[in-house]
VEXDREN-2710 file (C-alpha; in Angstrom, 1 decimal):
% VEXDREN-2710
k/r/px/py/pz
1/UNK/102.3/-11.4/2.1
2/UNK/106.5/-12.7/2.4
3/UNK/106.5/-10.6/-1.0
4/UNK/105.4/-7.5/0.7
5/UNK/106.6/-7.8/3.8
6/UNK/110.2/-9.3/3.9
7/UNK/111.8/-10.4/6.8
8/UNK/113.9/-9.2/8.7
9/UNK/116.6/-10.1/12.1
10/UNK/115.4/-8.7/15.8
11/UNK/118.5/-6.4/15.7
12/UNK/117.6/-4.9/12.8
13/UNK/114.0/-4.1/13.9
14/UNK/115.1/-3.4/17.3
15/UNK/117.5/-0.5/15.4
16/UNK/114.6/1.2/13.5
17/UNK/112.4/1.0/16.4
18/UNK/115.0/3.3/18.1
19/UNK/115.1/5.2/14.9
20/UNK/111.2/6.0/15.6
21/UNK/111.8/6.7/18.5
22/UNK/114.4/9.3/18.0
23/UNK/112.7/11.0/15.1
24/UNK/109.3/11.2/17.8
25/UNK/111.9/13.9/19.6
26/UNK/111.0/16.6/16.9
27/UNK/107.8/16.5/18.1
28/UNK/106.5/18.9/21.1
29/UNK/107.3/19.0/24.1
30/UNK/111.0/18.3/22.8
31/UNK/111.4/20.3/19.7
32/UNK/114.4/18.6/18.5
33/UNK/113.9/18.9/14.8
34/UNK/116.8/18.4/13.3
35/UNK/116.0/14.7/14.6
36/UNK/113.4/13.8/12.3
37/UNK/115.0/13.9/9.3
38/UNK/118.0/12.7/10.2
39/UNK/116.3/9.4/11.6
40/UNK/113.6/9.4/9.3
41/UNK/116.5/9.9/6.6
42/UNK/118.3/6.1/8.1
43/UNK/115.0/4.5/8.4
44/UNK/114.2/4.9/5.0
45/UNK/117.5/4.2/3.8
46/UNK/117.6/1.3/5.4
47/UNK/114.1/0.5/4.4
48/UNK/115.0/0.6/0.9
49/UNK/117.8/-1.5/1.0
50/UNK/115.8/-4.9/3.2
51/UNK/114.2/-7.6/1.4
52/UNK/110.8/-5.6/2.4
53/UNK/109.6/-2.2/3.9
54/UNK/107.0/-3.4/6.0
55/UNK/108.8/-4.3/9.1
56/UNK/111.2/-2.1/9.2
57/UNK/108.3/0.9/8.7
58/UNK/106.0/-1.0/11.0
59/UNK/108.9/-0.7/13.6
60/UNK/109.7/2.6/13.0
61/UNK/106.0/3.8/13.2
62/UNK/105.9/1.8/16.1
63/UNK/109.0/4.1/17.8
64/UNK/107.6/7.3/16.4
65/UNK/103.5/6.9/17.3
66/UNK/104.6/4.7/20.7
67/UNK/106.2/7.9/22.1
68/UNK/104.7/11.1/20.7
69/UNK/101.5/9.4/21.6
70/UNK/102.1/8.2/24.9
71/UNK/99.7/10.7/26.5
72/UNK/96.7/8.7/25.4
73/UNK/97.4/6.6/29.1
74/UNK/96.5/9.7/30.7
75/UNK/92.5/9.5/30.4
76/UNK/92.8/6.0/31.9
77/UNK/95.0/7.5/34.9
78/UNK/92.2/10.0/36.0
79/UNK/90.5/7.0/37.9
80/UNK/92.7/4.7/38.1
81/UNK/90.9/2.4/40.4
82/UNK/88.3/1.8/37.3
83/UNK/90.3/2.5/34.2
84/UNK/93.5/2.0/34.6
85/UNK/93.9/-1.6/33.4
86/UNK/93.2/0.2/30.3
87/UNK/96.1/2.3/29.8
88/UNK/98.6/-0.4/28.7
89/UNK/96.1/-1.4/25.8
90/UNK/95.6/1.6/24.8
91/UNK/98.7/2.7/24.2
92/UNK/99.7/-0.3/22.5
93/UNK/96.9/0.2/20.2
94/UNK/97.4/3.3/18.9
95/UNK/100.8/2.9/18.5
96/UNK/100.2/0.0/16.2
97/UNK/97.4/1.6/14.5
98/UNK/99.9/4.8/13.6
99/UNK/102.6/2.5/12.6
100/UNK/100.2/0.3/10.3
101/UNK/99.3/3.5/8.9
102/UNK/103.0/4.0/7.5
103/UNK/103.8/0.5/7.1
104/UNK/101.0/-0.6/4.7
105/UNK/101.3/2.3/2.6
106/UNK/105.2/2.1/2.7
107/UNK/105.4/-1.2/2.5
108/UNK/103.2/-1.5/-0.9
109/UNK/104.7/1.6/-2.6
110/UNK/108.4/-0.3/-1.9
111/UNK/107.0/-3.4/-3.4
112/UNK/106.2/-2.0/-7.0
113/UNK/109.5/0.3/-7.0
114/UNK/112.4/-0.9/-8.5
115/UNK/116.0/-0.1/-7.0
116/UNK/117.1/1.4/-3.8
117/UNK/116.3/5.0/-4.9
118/UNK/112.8/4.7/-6.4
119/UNK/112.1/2.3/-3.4
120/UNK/113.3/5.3/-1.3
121/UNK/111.2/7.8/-3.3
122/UNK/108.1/5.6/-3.2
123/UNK/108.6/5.3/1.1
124/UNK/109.0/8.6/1.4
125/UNK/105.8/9.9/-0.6
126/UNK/103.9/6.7/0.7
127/UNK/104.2/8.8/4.7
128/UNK/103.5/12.2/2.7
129/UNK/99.7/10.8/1.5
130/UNK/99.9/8.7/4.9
131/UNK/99.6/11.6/6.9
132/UNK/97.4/13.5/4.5
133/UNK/94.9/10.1/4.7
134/UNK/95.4/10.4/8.5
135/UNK/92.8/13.2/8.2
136/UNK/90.2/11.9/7.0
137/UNK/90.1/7.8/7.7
138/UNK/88.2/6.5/10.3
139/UNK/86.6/9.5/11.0
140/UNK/90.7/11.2/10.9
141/UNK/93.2/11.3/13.7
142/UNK/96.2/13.6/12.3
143/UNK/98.3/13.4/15.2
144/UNK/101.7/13.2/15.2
145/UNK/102.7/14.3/11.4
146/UNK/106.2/14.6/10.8
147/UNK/105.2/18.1/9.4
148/UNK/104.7/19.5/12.9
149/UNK/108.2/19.2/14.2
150/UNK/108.8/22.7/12.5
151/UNK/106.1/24.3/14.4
152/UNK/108.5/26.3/16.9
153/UNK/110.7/27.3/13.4
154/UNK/110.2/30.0/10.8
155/UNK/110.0/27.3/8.6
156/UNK/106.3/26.7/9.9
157/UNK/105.4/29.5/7.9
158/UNK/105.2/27.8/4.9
159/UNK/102.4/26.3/6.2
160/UNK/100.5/29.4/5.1
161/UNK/100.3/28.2/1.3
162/UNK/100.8/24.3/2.0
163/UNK/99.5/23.4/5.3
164/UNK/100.6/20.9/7.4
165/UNK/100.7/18.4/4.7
166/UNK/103.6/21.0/2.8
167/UNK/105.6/20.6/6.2
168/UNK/105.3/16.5/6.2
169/UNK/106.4/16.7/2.4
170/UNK/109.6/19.1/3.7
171/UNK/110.3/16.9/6.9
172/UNK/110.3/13.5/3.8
173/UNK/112.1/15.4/1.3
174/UNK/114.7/16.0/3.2
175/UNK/114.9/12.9/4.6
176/UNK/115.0/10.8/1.3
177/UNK/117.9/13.3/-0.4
178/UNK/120.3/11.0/0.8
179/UNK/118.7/7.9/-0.8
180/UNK/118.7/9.5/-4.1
181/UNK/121.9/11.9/-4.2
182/UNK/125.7/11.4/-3.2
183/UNK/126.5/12.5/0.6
184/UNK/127.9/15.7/0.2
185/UNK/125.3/16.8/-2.8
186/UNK/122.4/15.8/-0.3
187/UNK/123.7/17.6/2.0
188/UNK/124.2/21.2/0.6
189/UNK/120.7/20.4/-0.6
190/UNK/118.7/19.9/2.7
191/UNK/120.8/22.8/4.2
192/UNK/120.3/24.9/1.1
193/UNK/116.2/24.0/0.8
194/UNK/115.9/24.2/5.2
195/UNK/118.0/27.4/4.6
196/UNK/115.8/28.9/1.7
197/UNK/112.3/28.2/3.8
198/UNK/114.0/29.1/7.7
199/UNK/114.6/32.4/5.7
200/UNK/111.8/33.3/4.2
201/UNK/109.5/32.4/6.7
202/UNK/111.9/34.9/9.0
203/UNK/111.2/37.4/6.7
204/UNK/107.1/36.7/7.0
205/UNK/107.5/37.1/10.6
206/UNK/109.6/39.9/10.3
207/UNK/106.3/41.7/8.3
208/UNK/104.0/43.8/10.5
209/UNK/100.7/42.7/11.8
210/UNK/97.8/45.0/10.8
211/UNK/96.8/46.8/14.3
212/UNK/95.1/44.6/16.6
213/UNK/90.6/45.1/16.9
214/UNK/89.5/47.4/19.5
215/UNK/87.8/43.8/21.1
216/UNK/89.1/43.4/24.7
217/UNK/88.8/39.9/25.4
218/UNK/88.9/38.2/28.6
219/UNK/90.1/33.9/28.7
220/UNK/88.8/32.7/32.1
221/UNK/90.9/29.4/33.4
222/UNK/89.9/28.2/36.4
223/UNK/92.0/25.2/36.7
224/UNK/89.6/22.3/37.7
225/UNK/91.5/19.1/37.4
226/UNK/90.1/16.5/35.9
227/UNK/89.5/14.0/38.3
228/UNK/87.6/16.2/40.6
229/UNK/85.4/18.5/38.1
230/UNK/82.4/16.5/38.2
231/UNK/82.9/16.1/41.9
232/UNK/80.0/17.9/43.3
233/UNK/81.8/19.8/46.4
234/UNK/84.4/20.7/44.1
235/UNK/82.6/21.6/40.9
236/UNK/80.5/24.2/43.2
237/UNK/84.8/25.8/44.2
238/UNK/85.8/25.6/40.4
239/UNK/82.1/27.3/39.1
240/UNK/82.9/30.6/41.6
241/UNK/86.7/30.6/40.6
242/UNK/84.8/31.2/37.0
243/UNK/82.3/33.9/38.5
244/UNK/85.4/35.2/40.4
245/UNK/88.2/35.4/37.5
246/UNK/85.3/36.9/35.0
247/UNK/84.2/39.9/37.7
248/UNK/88.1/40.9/38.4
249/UNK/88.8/44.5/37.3
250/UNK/89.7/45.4/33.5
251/UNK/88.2/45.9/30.5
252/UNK/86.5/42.9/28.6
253/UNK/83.8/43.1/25.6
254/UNK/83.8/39.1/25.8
255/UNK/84.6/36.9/28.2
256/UNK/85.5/32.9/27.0
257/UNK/85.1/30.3/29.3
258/UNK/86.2/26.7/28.6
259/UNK/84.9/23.5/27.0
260/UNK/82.3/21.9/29.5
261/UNK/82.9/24.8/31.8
262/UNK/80.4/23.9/34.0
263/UNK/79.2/20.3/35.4
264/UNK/75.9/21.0/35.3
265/UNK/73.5/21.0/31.9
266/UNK/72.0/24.3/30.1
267/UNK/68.6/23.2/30.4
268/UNK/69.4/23.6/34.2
269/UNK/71.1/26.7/34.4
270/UNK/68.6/29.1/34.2
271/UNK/68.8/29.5/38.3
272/UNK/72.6/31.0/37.5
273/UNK/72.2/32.7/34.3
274/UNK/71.9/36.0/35.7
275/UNK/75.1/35.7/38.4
276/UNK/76.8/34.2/35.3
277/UNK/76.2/37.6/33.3
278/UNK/76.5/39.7/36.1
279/UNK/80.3/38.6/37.0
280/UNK/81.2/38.4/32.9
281/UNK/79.5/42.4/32.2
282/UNK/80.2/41.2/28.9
283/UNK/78.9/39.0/26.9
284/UNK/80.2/35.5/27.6
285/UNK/80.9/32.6/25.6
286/UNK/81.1/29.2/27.6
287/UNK/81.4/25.4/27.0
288/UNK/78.4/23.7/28.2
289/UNK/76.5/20.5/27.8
290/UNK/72.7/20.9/27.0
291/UNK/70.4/18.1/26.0
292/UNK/67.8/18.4/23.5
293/UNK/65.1/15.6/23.7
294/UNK/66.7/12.2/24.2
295/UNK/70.0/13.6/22.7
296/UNK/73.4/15.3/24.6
297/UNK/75.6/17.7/23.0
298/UNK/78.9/19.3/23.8
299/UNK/78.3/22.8/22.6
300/UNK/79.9/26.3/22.9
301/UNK/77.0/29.0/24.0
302/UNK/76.8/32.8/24.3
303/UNK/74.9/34.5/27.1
304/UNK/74.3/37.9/26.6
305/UNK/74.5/40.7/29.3
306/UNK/70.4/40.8/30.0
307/UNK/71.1/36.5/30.9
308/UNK/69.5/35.4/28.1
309/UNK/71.2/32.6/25.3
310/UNK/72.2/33.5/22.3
311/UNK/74.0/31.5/19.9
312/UNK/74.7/27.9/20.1
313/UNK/77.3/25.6/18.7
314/UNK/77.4/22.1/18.8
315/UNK/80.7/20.1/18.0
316/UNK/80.2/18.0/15.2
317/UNK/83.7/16.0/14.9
318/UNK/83.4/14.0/18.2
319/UNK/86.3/12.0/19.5
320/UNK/85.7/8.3/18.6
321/UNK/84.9/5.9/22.0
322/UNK/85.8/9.1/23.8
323/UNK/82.7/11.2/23.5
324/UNK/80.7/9.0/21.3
325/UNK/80.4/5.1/20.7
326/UNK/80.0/3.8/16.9
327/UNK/76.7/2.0/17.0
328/UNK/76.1/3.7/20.4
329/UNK/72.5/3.0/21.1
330/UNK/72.7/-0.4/20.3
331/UNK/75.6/-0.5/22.2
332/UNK/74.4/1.2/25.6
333/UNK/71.8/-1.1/25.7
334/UNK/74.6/-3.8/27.1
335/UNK/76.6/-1.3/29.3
336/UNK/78.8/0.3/26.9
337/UNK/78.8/4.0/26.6
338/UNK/81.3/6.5/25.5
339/UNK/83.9/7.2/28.0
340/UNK/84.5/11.0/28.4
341/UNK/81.2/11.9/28.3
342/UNK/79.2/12.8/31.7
343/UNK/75.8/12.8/30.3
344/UNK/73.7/10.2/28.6
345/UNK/75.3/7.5/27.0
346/UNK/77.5/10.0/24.6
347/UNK/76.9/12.7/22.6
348/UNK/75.2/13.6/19.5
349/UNK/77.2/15.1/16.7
350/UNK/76.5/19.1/15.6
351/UNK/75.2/19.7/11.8
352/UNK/79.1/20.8/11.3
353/UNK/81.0/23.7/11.0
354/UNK/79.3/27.2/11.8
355/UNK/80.0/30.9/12.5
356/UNK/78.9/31.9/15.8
357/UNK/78.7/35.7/17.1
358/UNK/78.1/37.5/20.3
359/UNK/77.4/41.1/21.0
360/UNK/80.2/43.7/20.1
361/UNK/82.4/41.1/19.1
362/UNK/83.5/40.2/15.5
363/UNK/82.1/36.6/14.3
364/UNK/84.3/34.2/14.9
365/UNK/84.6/30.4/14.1
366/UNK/84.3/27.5/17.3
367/UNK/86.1/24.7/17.4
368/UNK/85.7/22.8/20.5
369/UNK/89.0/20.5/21.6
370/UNK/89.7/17.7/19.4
371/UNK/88.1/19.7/16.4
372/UNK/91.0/22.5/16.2
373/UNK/93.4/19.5/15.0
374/UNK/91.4/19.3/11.6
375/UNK/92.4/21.8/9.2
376/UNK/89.7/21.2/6.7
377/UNK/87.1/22.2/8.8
378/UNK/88.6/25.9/8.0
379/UNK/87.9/25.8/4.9
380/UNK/84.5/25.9/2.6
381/UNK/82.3/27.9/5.1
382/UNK/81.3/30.6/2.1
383/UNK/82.3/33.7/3.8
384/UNK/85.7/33.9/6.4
385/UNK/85.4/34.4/10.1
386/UNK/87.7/36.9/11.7
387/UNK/89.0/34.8/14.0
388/UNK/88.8/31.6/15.7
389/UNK/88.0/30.4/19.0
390/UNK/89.2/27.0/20.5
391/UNK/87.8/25.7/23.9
392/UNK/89.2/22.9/25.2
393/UNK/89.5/20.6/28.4
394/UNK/93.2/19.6/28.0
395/UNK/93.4/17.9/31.4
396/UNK/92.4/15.0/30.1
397/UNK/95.8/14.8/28.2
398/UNK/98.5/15.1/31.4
399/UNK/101.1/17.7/31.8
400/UNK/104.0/16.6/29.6
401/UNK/103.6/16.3/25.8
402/UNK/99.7/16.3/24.9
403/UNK/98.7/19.7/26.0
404/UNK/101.7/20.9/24.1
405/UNK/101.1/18.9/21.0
406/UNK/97.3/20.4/20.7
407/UNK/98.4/23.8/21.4
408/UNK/101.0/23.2/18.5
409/UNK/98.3/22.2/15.8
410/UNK/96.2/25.2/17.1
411/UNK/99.1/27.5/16.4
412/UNK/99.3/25.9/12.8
413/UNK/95.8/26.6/12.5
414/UNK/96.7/30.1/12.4
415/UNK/99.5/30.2/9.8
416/UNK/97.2/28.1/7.7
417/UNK/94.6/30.5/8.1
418/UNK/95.8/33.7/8.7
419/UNK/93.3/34.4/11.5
420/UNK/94.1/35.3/15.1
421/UNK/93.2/32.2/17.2
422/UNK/92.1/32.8/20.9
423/UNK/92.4/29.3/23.0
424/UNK/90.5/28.5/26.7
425/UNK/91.8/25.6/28.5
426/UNK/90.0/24.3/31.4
427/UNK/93.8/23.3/33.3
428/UNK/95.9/25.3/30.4
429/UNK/97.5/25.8/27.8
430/UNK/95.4/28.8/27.4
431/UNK/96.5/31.7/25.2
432/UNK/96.3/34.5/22.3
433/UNK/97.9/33.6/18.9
434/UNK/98.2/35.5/16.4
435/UNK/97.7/35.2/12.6
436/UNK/101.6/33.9/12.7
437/UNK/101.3/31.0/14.8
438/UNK/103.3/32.8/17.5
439/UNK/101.5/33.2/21.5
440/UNK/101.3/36.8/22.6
441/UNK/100.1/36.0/26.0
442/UNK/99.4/32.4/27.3
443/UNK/98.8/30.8/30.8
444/UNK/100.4/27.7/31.4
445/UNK/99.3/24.0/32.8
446/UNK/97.6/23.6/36.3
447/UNK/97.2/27.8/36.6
448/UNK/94.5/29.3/37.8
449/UNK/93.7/32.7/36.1
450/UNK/92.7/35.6/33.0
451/UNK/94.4/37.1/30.0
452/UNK/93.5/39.9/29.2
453/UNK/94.2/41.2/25.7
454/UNK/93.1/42.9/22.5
455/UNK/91.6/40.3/19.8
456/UNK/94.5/40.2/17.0
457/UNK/93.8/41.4/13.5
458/UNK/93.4/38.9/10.6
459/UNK/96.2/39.2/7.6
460/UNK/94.8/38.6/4.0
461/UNK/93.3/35.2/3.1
462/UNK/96.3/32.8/3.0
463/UNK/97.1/30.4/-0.3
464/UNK/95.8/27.5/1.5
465/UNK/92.6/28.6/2.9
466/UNK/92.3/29.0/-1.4
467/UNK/93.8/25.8/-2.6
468/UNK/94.1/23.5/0.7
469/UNK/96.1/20.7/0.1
470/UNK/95.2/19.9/-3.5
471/UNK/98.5/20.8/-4.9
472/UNK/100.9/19.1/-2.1
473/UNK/99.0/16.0/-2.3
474/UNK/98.9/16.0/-6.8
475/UNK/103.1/16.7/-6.2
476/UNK/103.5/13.8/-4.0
477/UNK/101.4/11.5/-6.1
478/UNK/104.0/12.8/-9.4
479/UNK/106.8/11.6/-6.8
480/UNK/105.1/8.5/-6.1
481/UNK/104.1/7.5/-10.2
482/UNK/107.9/8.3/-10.8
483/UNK/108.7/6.0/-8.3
484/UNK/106.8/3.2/-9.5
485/UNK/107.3/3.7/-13.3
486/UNK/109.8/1.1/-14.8
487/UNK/112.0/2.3/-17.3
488/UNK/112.4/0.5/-20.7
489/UNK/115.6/-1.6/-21.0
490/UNK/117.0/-0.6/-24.3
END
């Protein structure tokens, strides 16, 4: 484990802790980019050159997840009184988690290389399949890649043939340049290769959109708070906000309403079915729980204009402790249950991804909160939706960076995609996006209100709904085997 790991002085890890830190500031809400590879560019550098990568990644990770993370307190803040001895744990967790995730991989790849530059090379494509493997590990959590500092730049657009995974490998490349090349030839490379994508992704967005659908839509957001939604007295003023905001004047062919919308279940609703449909006069898609037997689902339904249910949609990729427990029944039998769910002792996963349609409107893919951060569930349905619909309930995530950080993946879901995306938030961020990742019309945090707006036309199925992330992920394993390969001595 010494071999791996190295050691290393306090300073030194205090410096790359700050290193993670300042890179994290590419992330939303700050959007200082050029950050990222800049510190990412020392860190590795520096990585390279110690007795061991481990620390010095572990440090950094710890810097980079400990900040652009730090929203996770913000579920144990609702109730303080009961959770809020959580919140330090929490966040100390899954910044250590996040920073194991680049310092295992990091730290191993560094070990086989030999020499600063290879050791460089073998870092920097050790984060490129780290944040790829972030996807899919433990049920997935990719948060926080270093490819999503580009979201508010033209250079996001690549993500239309390489997904997010293509921006992480751009963020890494140029960050390692300057392990592998002289100053000033590293340099005119980065700004020659950030140049090359910043303009032709300016170009892309300089390209027409095909006209928009004749679908009016209508995104309802009613602004309950989270720690008084379930609250009886004010659940009954947050459900008439939602009758109230759906009946106001205009035209709407659908009307969306928010994950878990209402507090009570769908099995109970059939008393206000018909003032539900009566204040939409559209069909009306809305987040609900429902229970089926013994079992609790957070679903997506439509309710036609004549109050009756249509489709249903149940989320499948549930958040881990949050909305279910691993081993859950077992568990609940001793008191533990999932924590963000109101009904049961957590919920039941969905059979997975789906199409879901309602009256006059085209079909449409759900994805319900934490799901819209998963890119692969785009892709491998058989036939394409025409666009995509994300409810969520972002209060859960405070007011400064996680609403903004979710919004940002949802936007990348529709570069990668090129499908409109149409987003309800319970509190905000709500909004229209179209097939370029950019918001046509949005309300913001702690509003209560509508858009109104036409649905946005799809563009042409992108490169990466065909190939995904197949050929990022073979290019950065070539990087990595060219790292690791010794050379003869002659």
């Amino acid at each position: 484990m010494r071999a791996l790991t190295g050691r290393l002085p306090l300073r030194q890890l205090g410096a790359d802790l700050a290193l993670g830190l300042v890179a994290a500031l590419g992330l939303p809400p700050f959007g200082l980019w050029i950050a990222t590879p800049l510190a990412l560019a020392l860190l590795i550098h520096r990585a390279a050159r110690a007795s061991g990568a481990f620390w010095p990644l572990l440090a950094g990770g710890l810097g980079w997840f400990g900040l652009s993370m730090h929203w996770i307190v913000e579920p144990f803040l609702v109730e303080p009184e009961i959770h809020g001895w959580m919140a330090p744990f929490a966040l100390v967790l899954m910044a250590l988690g996040g920073a194991l995730f680049w310092a295992i991989p990091a730290g191993l790849a560094a070990r086989f290389a030999t020499g600063a530059p290879r050791r460089a090379l073998a870092i920097a494509s050790a984060l490129v399949l780290s944040d790829w493997l972030r996807g899919w590990i433990f049920t997935g959590l990719p948060w926080s890649l270093t490819g999503h500092v580009w979201i508010d730049t033209p250079v996001a657009q690549t993500a239309a043939w390489t997904g997010a995974i293509g921006l992480s490998l751009m963020t890494l490349v140029l960050a390692v340049l300057p392990s592998l090349l002289r100053l000033v030839p590293a340099v005119v490379l980065a700004l020659a290769l950030t140049g090359g994508l910043w303009l032709a992704g300016t170009n892309r967005l300089s390209q027409p959109l095909p006209p928009d659908t004749q679908t009016a839509v209508r995104i309802v957001q009613p602004n309950a708070q989270q720690h008084l939604k379930w609250d009886p007295e004010w659940a009954a003023i947050f459900f008439q906000r939602l009758l109230d905001l759906s009946a106001a004047p205009g035209r709407r062919d659908l009307v969306i309403w928010p994950e878990t919308a209402v507090n009570f279940l769908l099995e109970d609703a059939g008393p206000v079915l018909p003032a539900m449909a009566q204040a939409a006069g559209a069909p009306l898609v809305m987040g609900i729980q429902r229970r089926d037997g013994s079992r609790y689902y957070n679903s997506l339904v439509t309710l036609n204009p004549d109050a009756t249910v249509g489709e249903v949609y149940d989320k499948f990729h549930l958040v881990p402790f949050g909305e279910y427990i691993p081993w859950g029944d077992a568990l609940a039998r001793i008191g533990i249950t999932a924590f963000a769910a109101q009904q049961g002792n957590g919920y039941s996963a969905g059979p997975g991804p789906a199409f879901m349609s309602a009256p006059g409107a085209p079909a449409f893919q759900p994805l319900i909160c934490y799901e819209a951060i998963f890119p692969q569930h785009l892709r491998g349905l058989g036939r394409r939706p025409e666009w995509l619909l994300q409810a969520t309930n972002d209060a859960w995530f405070g007011q400064f960076s996680g609403p903004y950080q979710h919004l940002a993946q949802a936007r990348l879901r529709a570069i990668e995609s090129g499908l409109p995306l149409i987003r309800a938030a319970n509190t905000g961020i709500s909004a229209v996006i179209d097939p370029h990742g950019r918001i046509r019309q949005s309300l913001g945090l702690g509003v209560e209100g509508k858009i109104d707006a036409a649905l946005p036309k799809a563009l042409a199925e992108t490169p990466w709904m065909k190939w995904g992330n197949t050929p990022v992920v073979l290019l950065t394993l070539l990087a990595l085997a060219a790292a690791l390969i010794r050379r003869k001595r002659g």
